[in-house]
Backbone bond lengths (Angstrom), bond angles and torsions (degrees), N, CA, C in turn:
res aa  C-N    CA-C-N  psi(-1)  N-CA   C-N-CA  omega(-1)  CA-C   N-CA-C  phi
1 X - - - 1.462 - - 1.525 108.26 -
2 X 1.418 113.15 124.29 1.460 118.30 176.71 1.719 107.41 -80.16
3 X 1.142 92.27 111.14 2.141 105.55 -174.54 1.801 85.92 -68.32
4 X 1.388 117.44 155.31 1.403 144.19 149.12 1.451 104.98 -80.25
5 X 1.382 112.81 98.56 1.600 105.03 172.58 1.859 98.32 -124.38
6 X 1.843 108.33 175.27 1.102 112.34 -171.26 1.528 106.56 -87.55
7 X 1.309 130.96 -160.96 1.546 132.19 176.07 1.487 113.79 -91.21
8 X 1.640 105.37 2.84 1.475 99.07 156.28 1.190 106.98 -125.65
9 X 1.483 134.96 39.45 1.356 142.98 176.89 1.620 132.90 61.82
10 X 1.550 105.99 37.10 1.397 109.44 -164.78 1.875 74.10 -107.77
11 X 1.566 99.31 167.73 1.186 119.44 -176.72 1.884 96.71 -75.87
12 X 1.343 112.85 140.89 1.737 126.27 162.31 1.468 99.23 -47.72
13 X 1.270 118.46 -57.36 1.191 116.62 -140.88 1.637 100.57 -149.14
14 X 1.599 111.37 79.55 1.127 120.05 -154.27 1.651 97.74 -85.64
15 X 1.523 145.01 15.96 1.231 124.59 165.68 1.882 105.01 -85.20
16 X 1.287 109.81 16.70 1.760 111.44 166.72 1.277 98.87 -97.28
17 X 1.189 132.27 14.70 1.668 121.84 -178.76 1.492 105.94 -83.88
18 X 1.555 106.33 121.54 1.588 110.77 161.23 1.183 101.98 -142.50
19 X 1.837 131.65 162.86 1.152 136.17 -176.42 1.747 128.11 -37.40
20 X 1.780 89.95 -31.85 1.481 99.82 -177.64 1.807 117.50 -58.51
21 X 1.662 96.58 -48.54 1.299 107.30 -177.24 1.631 98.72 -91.43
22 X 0.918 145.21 6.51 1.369 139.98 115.27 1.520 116.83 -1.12
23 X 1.745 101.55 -89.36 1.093 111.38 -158.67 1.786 105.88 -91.66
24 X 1.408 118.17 10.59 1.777 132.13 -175.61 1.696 74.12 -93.18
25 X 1.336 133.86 -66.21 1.631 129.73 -170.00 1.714 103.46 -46.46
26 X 1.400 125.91 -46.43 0.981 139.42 -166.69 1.947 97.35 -54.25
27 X 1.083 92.65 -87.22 1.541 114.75 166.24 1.407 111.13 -16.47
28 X 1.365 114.97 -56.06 1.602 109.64 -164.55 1.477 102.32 -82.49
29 X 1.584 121.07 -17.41 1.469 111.95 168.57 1.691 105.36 -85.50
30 X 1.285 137.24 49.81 1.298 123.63 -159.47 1.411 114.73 -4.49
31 X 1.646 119.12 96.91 1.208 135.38 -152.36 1.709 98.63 -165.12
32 X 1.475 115.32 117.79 1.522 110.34 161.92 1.450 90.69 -119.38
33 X 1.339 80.00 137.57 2.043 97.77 169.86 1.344 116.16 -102.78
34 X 1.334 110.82 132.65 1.592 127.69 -167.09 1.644 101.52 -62.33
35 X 1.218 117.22 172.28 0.985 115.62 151.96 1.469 130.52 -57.09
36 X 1.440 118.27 -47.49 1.751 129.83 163.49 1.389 106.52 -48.41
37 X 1.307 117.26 -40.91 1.784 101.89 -175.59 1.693 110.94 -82.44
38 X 1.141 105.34 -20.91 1.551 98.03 -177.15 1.783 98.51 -87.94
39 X 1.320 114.39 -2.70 1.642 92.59 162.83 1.264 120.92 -97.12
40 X 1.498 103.27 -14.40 1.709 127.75 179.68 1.761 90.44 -56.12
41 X 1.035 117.38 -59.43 1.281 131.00 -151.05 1.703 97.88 -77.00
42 X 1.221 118.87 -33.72 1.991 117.03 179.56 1.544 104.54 -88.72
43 X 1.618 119.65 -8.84 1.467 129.61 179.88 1.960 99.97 -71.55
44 X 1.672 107.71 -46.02 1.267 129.47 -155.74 1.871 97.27 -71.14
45 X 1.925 91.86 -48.19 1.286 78.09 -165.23 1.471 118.44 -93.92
46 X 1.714 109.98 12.36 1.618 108.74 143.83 1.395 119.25 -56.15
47 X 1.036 108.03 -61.09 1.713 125.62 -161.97 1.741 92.52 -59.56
48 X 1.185 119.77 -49.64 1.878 116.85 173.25 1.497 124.45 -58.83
49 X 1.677 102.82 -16.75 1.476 107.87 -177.47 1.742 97.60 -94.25
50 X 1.004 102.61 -41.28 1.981 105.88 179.56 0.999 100.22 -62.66
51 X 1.186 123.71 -61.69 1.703 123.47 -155.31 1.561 133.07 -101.42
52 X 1.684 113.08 20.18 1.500 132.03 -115.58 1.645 95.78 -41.19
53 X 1.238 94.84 87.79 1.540 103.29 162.82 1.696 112.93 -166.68
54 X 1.195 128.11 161.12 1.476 146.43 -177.76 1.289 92.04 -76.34
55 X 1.848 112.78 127.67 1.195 108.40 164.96 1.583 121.63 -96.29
56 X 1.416 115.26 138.25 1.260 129.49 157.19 1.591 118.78 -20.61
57 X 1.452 125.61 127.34 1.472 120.75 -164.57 1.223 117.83 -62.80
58 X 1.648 117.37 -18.02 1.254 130.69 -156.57 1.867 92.89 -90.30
59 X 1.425 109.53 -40.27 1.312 128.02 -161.40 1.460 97.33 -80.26
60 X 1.274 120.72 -37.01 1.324 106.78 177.18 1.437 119.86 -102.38
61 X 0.990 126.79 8.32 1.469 123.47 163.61 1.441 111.22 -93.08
62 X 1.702 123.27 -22.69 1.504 108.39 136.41 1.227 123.19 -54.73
63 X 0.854 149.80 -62.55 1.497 145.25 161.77 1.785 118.29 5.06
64 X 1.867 88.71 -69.76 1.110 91.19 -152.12 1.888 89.62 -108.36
65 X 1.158 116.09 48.95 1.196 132.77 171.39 2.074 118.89 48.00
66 X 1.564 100.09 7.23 1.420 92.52 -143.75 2.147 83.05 -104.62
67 X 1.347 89.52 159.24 1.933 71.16 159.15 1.094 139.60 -108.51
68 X 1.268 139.40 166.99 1.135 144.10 -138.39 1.483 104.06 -89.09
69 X 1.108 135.74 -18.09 1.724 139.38 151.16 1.792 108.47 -62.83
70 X 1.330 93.55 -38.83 2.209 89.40 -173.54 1.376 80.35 -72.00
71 X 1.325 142.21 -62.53 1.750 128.95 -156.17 1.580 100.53 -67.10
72 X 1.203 150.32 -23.51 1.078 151.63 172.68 1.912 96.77 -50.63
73 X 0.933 107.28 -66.63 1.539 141.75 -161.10 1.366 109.37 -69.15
74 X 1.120 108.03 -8.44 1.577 116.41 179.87 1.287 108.78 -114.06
75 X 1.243 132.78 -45.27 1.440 141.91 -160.86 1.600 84.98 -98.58
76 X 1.349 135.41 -35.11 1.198 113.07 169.96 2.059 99.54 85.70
77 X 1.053 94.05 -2.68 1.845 99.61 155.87 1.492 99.93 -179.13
78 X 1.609 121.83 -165.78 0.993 155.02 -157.14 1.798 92.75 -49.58
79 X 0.952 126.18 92.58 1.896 133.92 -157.66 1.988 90.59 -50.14
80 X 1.005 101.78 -50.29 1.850 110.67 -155.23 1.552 99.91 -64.85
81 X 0.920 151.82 -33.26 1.497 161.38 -177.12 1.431 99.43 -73.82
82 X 1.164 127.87 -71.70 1.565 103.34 172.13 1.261 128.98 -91.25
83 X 1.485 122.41 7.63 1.719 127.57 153.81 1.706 100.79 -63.71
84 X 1.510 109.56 -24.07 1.641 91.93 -163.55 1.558 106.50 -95.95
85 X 1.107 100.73 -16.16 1.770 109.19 -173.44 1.315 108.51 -83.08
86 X 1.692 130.58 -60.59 1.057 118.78 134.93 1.284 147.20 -8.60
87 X 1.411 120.10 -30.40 1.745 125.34 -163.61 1.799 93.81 -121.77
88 X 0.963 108.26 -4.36 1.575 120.53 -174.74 1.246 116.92 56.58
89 X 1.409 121.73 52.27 1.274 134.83 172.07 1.569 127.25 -98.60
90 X 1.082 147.95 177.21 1.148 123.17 178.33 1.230 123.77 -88.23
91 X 1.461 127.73 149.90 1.399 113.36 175.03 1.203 142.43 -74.17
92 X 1.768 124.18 115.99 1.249 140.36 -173.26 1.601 111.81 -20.14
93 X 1.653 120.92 153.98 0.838 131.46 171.45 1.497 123.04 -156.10
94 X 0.940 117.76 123.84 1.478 151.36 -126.06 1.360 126.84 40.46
95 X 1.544 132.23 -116.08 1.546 132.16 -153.51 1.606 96.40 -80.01
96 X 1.101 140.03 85.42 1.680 121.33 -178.85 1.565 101.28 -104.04
């Protein structure tokens, strides 16, 4: 299935987001997600359903207990940009 995504790869129309097309987004960025990032990513989209907002990097690596150098180190850049694209949330704006 060809996903509708934007020109920085967030879903058009992110109420089609489920785990499957999760990991079909994953795929088309040649991208496998660990087990830790795909909970990173159901941690995010609690905290987006409570709070409807993107959490702060600092705010969500309390969250998700881990620190903010290991999420650096995992995502291999800026953690919140592809936790949010992935989780079909919207994309962050400014310091996340």
């Amino acid at each position: 299935m060809a996903l509708e995504r934007t020109g920085n790869g967030y879903l058009v129309d992110p109420s089609i987001w489920t785990e499957e097309i999760m990991h079909e987004m994953a795929t088309e960025d040649e991208i496998t997600l660990s087990d830790s990032q795909v909970n990173q990513i159901r941690a995010a989209r609690e905290y987006f359903s409570e709070n409807s907002s993107v959490p702060p990097i600092r705010t969500f690596a309390k969250v998700v207990g881990v620190d903010k150098k290991i999420l650096f180190k995992e995502w291999l850049t800026g953690p919140m940009k592809p936790i949010t694209k992935y989780g079909g949330m919207p994309q962050p704006t400014g310091c996340v």
